[in-house]
C-alpha positions as CSV (number, residue, x, y, z in Angstrom):
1,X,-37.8,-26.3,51.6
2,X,-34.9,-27.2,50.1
3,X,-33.7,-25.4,46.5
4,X,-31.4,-27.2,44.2
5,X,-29.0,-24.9,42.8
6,X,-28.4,-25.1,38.7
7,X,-25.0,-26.6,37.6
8,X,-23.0,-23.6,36.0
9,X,-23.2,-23.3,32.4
10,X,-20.0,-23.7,30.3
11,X,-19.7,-20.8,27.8
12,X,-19.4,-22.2,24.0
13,X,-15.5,-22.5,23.4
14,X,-14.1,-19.9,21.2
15,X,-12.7,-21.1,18.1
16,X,-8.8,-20.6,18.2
17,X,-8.3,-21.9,14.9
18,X,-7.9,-18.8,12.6
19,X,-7.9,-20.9,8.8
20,X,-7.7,-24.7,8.3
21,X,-7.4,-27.0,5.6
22,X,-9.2,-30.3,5.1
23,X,-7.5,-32.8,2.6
24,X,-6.8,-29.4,0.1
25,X,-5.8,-31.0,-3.5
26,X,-5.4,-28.7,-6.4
27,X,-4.9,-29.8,-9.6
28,X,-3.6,-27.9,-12.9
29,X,-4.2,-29.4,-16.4
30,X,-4.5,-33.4,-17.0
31,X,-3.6,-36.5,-17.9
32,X,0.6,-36.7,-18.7
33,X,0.5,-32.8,-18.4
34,X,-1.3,-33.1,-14.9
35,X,0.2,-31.4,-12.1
36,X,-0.8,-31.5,-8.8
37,X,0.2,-28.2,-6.6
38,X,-1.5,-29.5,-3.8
39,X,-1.9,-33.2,-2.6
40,X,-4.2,-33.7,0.3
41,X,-3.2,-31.4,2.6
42,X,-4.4,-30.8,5.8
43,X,-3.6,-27.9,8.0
44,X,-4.4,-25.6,10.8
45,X,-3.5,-22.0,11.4
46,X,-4.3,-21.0,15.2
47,X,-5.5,-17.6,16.0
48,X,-3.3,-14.3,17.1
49,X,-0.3,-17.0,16.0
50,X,2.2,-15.8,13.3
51,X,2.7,-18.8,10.4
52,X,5.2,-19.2,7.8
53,X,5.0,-21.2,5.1
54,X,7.9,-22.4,3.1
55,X,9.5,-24.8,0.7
56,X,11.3,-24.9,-2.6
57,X,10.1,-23.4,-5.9
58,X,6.9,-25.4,-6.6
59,X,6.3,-27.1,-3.7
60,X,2.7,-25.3,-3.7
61,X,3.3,-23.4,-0.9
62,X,1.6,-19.7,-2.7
63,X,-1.0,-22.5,-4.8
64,X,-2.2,-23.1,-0.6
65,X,-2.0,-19.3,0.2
66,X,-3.9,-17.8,-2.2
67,X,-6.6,-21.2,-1.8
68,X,-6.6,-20.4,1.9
69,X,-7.6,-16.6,1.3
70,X,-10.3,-17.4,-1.4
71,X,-8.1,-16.1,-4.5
72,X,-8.1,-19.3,-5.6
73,X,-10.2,-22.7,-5.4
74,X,-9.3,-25.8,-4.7
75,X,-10.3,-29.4,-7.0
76,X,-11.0,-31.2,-4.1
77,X,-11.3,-30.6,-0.2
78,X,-12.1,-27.9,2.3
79,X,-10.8,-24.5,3.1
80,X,-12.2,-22.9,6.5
81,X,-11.9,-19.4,7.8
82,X,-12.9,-19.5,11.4
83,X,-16.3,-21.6,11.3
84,X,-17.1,-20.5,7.5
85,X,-16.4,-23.2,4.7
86,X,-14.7,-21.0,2.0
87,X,-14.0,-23.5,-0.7
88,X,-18.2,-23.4,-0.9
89,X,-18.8,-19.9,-0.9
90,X,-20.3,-18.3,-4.9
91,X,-17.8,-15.6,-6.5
92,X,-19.5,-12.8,-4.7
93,X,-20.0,-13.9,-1.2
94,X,-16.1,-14.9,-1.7
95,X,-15.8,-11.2,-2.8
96,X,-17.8,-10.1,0.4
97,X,-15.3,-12.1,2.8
98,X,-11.7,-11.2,1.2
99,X,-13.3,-7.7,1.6
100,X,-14.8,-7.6,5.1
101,X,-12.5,-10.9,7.4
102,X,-9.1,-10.8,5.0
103,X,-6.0,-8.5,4.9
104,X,-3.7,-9.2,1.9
105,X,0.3,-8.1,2.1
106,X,1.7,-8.6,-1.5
107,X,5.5,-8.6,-3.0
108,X,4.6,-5.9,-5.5
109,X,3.0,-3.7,-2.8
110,X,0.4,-3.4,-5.1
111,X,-0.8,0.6,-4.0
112,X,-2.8,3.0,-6.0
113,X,0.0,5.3,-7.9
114,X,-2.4,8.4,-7.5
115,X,-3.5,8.2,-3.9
116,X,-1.8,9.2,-0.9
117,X,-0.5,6.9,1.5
118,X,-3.3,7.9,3.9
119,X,-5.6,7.1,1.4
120,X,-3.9,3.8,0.1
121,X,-4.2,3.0,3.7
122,X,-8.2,3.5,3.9
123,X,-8.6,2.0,0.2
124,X,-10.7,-1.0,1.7
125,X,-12.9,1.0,4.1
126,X,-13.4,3.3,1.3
127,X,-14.7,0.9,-1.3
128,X,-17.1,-1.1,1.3
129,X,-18.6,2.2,1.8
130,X,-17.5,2.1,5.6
131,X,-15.6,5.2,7.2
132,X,-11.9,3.7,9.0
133,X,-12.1,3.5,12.7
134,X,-9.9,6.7,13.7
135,X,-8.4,5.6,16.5
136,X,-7.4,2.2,15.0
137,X,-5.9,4.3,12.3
138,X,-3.7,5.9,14.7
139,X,-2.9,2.5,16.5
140,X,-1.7,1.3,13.2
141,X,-0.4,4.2,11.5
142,X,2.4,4.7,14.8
143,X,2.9,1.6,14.9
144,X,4.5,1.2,11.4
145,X,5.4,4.4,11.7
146,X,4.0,6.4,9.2
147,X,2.8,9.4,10.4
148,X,5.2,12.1,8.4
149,X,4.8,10.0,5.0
150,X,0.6,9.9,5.4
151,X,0.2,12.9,2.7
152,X,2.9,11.2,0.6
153,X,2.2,9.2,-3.0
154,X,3.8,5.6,-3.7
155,X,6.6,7.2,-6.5
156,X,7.5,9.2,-3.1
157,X,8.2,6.5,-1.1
158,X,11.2,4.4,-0.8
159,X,10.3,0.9,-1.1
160,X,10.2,0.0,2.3
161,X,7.8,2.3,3.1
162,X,5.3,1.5,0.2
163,X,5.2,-1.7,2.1
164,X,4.5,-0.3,5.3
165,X,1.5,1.2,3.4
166,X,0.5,-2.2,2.5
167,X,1.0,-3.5,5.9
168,X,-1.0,-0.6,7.7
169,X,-3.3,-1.6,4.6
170,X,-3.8,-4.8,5.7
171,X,-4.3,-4.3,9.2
172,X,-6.3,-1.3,9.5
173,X,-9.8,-3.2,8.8
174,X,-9.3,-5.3,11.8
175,X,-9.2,-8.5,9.6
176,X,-10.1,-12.1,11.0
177,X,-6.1,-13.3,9.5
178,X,-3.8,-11.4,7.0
179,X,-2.0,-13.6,3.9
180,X,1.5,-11.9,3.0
181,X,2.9,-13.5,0.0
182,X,6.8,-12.6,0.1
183,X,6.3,-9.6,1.7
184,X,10.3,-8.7,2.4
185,X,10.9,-10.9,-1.7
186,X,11.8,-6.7,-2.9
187,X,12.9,-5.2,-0.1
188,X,16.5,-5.0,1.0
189,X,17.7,-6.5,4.6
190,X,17.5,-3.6,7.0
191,X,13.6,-2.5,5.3
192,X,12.8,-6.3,5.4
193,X,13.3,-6.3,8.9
194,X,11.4,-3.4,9.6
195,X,8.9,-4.8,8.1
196,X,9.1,-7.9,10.0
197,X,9.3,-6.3,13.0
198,X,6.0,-4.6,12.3
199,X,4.1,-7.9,11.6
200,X,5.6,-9.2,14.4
201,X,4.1,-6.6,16.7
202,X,0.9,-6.8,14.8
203,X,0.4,-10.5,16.1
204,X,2.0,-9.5,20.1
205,X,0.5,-6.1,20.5
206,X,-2.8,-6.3,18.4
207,X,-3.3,-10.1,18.1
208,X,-3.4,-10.1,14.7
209,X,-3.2,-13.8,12.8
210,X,-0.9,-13.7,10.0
211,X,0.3,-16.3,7.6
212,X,3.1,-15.6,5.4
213,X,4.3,-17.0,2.5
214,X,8.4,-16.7,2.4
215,X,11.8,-18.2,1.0
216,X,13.5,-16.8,3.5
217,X,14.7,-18.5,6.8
218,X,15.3,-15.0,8.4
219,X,11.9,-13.7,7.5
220,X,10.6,-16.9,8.8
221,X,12.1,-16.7,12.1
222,X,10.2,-14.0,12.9
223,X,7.1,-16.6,13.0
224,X,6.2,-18.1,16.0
225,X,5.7,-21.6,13.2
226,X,7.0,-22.9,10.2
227,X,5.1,-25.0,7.9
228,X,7.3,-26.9,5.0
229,X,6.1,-28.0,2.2
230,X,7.2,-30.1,-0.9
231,X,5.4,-31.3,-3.8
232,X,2.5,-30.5,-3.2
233,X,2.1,-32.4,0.7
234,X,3.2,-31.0,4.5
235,X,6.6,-32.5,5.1
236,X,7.7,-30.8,8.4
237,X,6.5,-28.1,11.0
238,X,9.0,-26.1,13.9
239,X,7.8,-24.3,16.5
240,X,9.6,-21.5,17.9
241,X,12.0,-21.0,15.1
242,X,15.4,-19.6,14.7
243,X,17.0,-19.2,11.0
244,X,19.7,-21.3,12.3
245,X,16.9,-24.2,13.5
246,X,15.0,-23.4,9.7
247,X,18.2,-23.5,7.4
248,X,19.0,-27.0,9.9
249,X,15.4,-28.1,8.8
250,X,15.6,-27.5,5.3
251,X,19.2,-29.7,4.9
252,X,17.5,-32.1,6.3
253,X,14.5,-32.2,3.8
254,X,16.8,-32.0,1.1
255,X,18.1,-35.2,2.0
């Protein structure tokens, strides 16, 4: 008798694209006094990648940030976070998924004044009602290294090391991607790099997705991609950057 042997089933692809946007327009006001932040863009954001997104003062490059990360909605188009449409989510499931899939890394730091940086850290676990994962609260806690500053306020903490809070912050939930918006913007060089550095190691060591926001062609070339953007529309891309390769870019899309 003979037995015919099943073909091998293919396992379902995994999706490796961490955010995308479909034909994203945003559109303030109307009329003569419309403006259009963004104009039709479409984008994708691979997983365990490192992204930076830049361009000149109102080129809509924040506008795509904060529509990407739900902060935001768009007027027309689609934002996706892994397989989930964002742009048609209701106010509180939107709430639910910046909680539970999105880390945030702001300019301002934005940290509780009267909480420790330990608990700054666990803020989001806190508030879900969730207890941190210990040992991922160790991983991420050495890694920015933090551990002699963990019983320590904001006001006692240089500014660099607020924003290591906000990093560990952001990267302690085990989020899907992580938007930094100008993370390094009040930092001086030697912090902003350490910084960097961190967010860097975030994406090779933990394979984190992060997509940062920045004017800066050093930041940037921390980034394994640049995105440029102006008025509102996708101009340019470079892989593997350098600041030398990013400041070469930018001439040339200012000419």
């Amino acid at each position: 008798m003979t037995t015919t042997t099943p073909p091998a089933q293919t396992p379902p692809a995994q999706t490796t694209v961490a955010a995308r946007a479909i034909a994203a327009s945003k559109v303030y006001g109307s009329g003569e006094a419309e403006v259009r932040a963004l104009d039709g863009i479409d984008v994708e954001f691979s997983a365990r990648r490192f992204t930076a997104i830049m361009g000149p003062s109102g080129s809509g490059k924040s506008t795509l940030l904060h529509c990407l990360a739900g902060l935001d909605r768009l007027t027309s188009g689609q934002i996706f976070l892994g397989d989930i449409e964002v742009s048609a989510q209701s106010e509180k499931a939107l709430t639910l998924i910046r909680r539970d899939r999105i880390g945030f890394i702001f300019q301002s730091y934005n940290l509780i004044p009267t909480l420790t940086a330990a608990e700054n850290i666990t803020l989001p676990s806190s508030l879900a009602g969730r207890k941190p994962d210990q040992e991922r609260f160790d991983q991420i806690v050495d890694t920015v290294s933090l551990r002699d500053r963990l019983g320590h306020k904001p006001t006692e903490l240089s500014g660099g090391q607020q924003q290591r809070v906000a990093v560990a912050r952001a990267l302690v939930s085990r989020p899907e991607i992580v938007f930094a918006d100008e993370p390094t913007g009040n930092l001086d060089s030697r912090a902003g790099a350490e910084i960097l550095g961190f967010m860097r190691r975030a994406v090779d060591d933990l394979g984190q997705t992060i997509v940062m926001v920045t004017h800066d062609p050093n930041a940037a070339s921390y980034s394994d991609r640049v995105v440029f953007l102006a008025d509102g529309k996708i101009v340019a891309e470079l892989a593997d950057p350098t600041a030398d390769s990013i400041i070469d870019k930018m001439k040339t899309l200012g000419e």
